[in-house]
N, C-alpha and C positions, 0 to 999 in steps of 0.2 A: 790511587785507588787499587792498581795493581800491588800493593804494599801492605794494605789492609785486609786483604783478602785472602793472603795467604796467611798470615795472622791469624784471622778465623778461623783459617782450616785446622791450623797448628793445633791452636785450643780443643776444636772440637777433638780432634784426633784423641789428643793427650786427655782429654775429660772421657773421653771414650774408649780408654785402656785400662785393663785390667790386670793385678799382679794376684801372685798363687794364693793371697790373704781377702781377697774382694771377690770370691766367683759369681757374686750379683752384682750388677751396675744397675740402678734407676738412672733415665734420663731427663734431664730438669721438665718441670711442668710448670707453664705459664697460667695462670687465670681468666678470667673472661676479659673480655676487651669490649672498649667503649667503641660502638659504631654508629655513627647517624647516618640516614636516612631524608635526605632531600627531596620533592617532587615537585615537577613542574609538565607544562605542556605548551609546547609554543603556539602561537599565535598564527593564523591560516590564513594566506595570503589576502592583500585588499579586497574586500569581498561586503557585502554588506551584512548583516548579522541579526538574526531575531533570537538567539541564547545567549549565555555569559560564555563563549566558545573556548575558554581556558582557564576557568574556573574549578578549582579544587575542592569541593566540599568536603569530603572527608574519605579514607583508605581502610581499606583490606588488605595487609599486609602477610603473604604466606613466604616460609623461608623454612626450605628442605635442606639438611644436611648431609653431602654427600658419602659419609661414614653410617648411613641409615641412624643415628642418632634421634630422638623426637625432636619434631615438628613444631615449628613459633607462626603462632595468626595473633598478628594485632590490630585493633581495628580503633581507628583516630578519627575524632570529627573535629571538623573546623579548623584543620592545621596540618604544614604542609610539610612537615620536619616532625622525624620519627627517631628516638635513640632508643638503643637497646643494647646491654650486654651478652654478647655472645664466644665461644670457644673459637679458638684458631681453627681453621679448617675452609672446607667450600664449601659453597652453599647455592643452591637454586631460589629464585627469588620470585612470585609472582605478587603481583600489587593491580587492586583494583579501586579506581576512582566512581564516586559518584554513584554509589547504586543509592544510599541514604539507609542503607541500616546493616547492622552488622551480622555477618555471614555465618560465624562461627567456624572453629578446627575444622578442616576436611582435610580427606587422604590428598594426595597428588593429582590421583587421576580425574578427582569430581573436581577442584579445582579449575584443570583445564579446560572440563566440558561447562563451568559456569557460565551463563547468559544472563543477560539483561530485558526484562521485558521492556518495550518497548512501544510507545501511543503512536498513533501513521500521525497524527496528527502536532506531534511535537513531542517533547520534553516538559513534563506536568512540573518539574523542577528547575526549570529554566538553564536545566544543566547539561551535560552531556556525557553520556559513561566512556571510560577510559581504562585503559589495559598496559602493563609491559612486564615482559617476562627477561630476565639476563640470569647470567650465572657470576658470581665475586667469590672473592679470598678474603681472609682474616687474620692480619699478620701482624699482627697489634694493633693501636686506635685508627680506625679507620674512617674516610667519610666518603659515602656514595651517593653520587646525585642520580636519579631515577626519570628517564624524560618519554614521560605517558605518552600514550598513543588512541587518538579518538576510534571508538567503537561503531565509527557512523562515516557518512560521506557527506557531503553537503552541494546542495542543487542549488544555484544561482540562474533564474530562467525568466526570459520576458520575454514577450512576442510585441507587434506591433502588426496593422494591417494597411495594405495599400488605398491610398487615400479613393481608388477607382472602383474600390470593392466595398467598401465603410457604409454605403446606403445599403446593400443588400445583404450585410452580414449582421446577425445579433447572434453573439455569445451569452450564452448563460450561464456556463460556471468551465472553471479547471478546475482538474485535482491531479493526484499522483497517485499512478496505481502499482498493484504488486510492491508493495510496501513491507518487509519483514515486518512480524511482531517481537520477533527477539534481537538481540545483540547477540551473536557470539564475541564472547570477551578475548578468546586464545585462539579456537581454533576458526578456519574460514566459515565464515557466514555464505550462506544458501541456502533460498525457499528451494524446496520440493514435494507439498502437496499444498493444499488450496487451503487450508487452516492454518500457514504458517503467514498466512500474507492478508494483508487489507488495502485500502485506497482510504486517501486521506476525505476529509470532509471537502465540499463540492462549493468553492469558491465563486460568491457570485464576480461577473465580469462584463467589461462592454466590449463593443465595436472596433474602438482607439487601440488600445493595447492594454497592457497588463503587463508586472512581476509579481515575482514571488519569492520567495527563498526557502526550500525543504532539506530535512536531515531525516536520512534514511540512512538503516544500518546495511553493513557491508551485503550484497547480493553477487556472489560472481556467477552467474548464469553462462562463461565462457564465452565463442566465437562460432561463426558460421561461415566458412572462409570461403563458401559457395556463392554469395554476395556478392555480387560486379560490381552494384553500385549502391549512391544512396537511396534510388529509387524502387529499390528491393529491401531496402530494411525496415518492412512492414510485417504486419502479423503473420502471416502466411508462413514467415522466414524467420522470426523471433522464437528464440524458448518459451517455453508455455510461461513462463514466470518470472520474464524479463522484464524490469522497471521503465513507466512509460509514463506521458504526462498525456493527459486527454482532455483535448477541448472538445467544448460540445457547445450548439447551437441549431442555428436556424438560417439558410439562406437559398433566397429565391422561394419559401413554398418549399424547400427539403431539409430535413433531418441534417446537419451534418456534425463529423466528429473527425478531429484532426488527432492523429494518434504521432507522438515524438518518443522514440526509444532512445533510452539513453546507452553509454557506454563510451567506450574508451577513442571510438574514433564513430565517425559518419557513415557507414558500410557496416562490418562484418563483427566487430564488439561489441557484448550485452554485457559487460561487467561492469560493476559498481565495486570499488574499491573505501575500503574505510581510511579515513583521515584523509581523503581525495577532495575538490572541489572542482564541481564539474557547471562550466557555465555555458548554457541556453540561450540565442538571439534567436528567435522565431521569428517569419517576415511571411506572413499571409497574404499571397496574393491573391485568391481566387477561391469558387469552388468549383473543383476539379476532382470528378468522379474516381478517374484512373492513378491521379497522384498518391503516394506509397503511404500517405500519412491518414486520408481524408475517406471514411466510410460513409456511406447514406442508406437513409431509411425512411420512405413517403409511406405516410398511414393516412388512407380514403374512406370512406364510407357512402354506398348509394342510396340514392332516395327510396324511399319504400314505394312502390311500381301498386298494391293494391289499394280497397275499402278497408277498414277495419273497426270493428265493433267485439264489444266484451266478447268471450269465450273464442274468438275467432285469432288467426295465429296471423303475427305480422313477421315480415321478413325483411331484410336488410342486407347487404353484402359487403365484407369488410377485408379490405384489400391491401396487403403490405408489400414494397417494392423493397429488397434489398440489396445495396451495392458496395462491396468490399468489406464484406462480415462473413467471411469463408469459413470461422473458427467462431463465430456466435449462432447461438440456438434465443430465440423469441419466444416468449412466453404471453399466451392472450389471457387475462383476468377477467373475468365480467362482475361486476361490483352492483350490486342491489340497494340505491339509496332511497327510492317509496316506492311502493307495491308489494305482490303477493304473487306474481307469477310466478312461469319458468321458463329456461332458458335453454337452449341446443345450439349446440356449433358442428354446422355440415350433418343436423341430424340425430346426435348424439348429443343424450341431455348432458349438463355441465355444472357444477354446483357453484352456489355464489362464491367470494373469495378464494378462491381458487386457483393455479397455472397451474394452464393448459399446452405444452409445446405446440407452434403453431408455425414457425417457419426454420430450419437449420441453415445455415451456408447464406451464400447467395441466389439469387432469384425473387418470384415473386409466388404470393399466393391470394386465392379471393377464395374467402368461405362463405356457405348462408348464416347468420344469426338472425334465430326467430327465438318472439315472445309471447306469448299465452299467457291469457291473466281473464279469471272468470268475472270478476267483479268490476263493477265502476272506479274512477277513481284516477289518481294521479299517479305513474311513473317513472322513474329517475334511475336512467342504468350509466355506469361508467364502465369504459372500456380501455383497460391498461394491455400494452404492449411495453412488456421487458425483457433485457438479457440476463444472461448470466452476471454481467458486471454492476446489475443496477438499474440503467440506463433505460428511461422509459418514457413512452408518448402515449396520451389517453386523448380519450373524445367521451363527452357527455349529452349523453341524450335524455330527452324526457317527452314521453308521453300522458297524454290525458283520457280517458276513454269513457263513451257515453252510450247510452242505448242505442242511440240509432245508429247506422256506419253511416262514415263521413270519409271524406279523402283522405289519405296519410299523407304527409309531405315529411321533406326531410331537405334541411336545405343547406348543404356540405359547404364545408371551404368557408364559412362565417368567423369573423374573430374575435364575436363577442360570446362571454359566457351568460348562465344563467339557465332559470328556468322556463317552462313552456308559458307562452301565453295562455290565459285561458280563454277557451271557447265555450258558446254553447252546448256544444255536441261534438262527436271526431275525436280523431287524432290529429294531435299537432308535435310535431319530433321535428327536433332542432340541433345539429349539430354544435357541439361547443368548442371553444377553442382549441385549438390544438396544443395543449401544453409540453416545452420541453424541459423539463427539471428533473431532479434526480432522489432516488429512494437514500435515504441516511446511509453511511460509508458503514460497509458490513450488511446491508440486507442482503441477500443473494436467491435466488430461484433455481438453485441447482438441485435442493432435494427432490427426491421421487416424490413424481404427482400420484398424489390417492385416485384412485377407481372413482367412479361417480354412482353412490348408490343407486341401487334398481338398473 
């Protein structure tokens, strides 16, 4: 080898000398060169799988020349091998997988800032977007394999509940919250305002256990290295926009919601890394007030204490206890399904369909709700309590109203729904179930509440 080399040099030398009859030298120039373009993405450790998790559909091909030369975007579907003729030189290479339509020429820098949108609820194309950036040379035919890199992380998570606790617990749904809406393809993924993120649709669930398997795109929300323990990696101590999985149900007679942050360890990590796989055993033992995961919320209502007859106002009191919601605000809705009256909370009229902020943090509050209604007749009010995340409990009442007054009753804590009996005369107000389900993934109650005319 040491033999051939100096050989070359020789050549070059001598091809690169000039005598007094030549004072221009050209230097040989080569033609384009044949180079393919291979891609692939490995396969993510044993895990179970709801996408084609290393499926190619088709490429976005950008290739920068580092002699500022113009710029090559090709775009391939359904094939995983790409050739092109190109000039000796370097070159910067970005490739994207999987978006399903082609991108068109852009400069370098939009390139890099290109994203993927994104459903919390899955991949609409059972596919998954994928990204890799390198830099190559071109020194005659050459062939480079390209090994994509997923744009997402993937949740492997199942809980299971202790067989001591299974009569007194009903689960009603999981989902996944703070969920990005976009991919960033190149540069780091991170929500940072409340439009970048959603919760997945609200899986129903039992008592026994539950999986699941979610892909969410990269969220590095960083570290809180103020965290002793697991028992403090609760809301309180989470970035506002760190990825959480929330069970919600019912036990004993209370509201409860198990909240599980995800990240890189059990303590002081909220990142979610793309092409990561992050697995969940959840073991429900109890409910437990003070535990770091599990928040509550008991919504009552009291009997109506007087008479009540048309034009005359009845009263109620409606009372929400809440415990480990330090970072949630409550929103009370009054919902008008028969009649014609009207409605006050603590005095202050309230318009139907409507949130109303009615409790922040932790604690507890009890309002009056009174209704006025001049005429005869049947009424049916529902009464939503929700947060910011969705998450809400109602109670249905219905009244009937006659000439003459009769007793009001109201008879809390029932768990069957429906409407009032009818009577001759009176009121008769019935408390209804206590429902715990959840508004469709994206409704939120964070916008400013209107004024209530007059």
């Amino acid at each position: 080898m040491k033999t051939l080399i100096h050989i070359l040099w020789g050549t070059l030398l001598f091809a690169g000398s000039c005598s007094d009859e030549m004072p221009v030298c050209t230097p040989a120039v080569h033609g384009p060169r044949h180079v393919t373009f291979t891609f692939s993405c490995d396969a993510l450790p044993g895990t179970r799988a709801v996408a084609d998790e290393s499926r190619v559909e088709d490429i976005n091909l950008y290739l920068f020349p580092a002699n500022d030369a113009p710029a090559r975007h090709v775009y391939a579907a359904s094939q995983r091998t790409v050739a092109l003729e190109l000039p000796d030189g370097r070159y910067t290479l970005y490739a994207v997988a999987n978006l399903g339509t082609d991108t068109g020429p852009l400069p370098e820098a939009e390139v890099r800032a290109l994203r993927s949108a994104w459903n919390p609820d899955g991949s609409d194309s059972g596919t998954l977007p994928m990204s890799a950036m390198r830099t190559f040379t071109v020194r005659g035919t050459t062939q480079i394999a390209i090994e994509l890199v997923r744009a997402v992380a993937k949740v492997d998570f199942s809980y299971t509940v202790a067989a001591d606790f299974r009569n007194s617990l009903s689960v009603r749904s999981v989902r996944l919250c703070n969920v990005p809406r976009f991919a960033a393809l190149f540069g780091e993924g991170r929500i940072t305002a409340d439009g970048e993120c959603a919760a997945t649709e609200a899986f129903p669930a039992d008592g026994d256990g539950y999986s699941a398997v979610y892909y969410l795109p990269e969220n590095l929300q960083g570290e809180n290295v103020s965290i002793p323990g697991q028992e403090q990696k609760n809301e309180a101590n989470a970035p506002e926009y760190a990825a959480y999985i929330l069970i919600e149900g019912e036990a004993d007679g209370l509201h409860v919601v198990y909240r599980i942050y995800l990240g890189e360890n059990n303590t002081s990590d909220f990142n979610i890394a793309r092409n990561r796989v992050y697995r969940i055993e959840a073991r429900i033992l109890g409910r437990n007030t003070v535990d770091w995961r599990v928040s509550t919320t008991e919504v009552s209502v009291t009997p109506f204490a007087e008479r009540h007859a048309p034009g005359r106002t009845a009263t109620a009191q409606f009372r929400v206890v809440s415990t480990n919601n330090d970072r949630s605000t409550c929103f009370l809705t009054c919902e008008r399904e028969e009649g014609d009256g009207d409605v006050t909370l603590d005095g202050e009229p309230i318009l139907f369909g409507v949130p109303y902020p009615f409790l922040s943090g932790d604690g507890e509050r009890t309002a009056d709700i009174t209704y006025t209604q001049q005429r005869e007749g049947d009424v049916r009010l529902r009464l939503v309590l929700t947060d910011e995340k969705g998450l809400h409990a109602e109670r249905v009442t219905a009244d009937e109203l006659c000439p003459r007054a009769a007793a009001g009753i109201l008879h809390a804590g029932q768990v069957r729904t429906g409407g009032a009996r009818p009577r001759p005369c009176g009121l008769h107000r019935r408390a209804g179930r206590l429902r715990r389900d959840l508004y469709r993934a994206g409704r939120r109650y964070a916008d400013p509440v209107p004024e209530p005319d007059g």
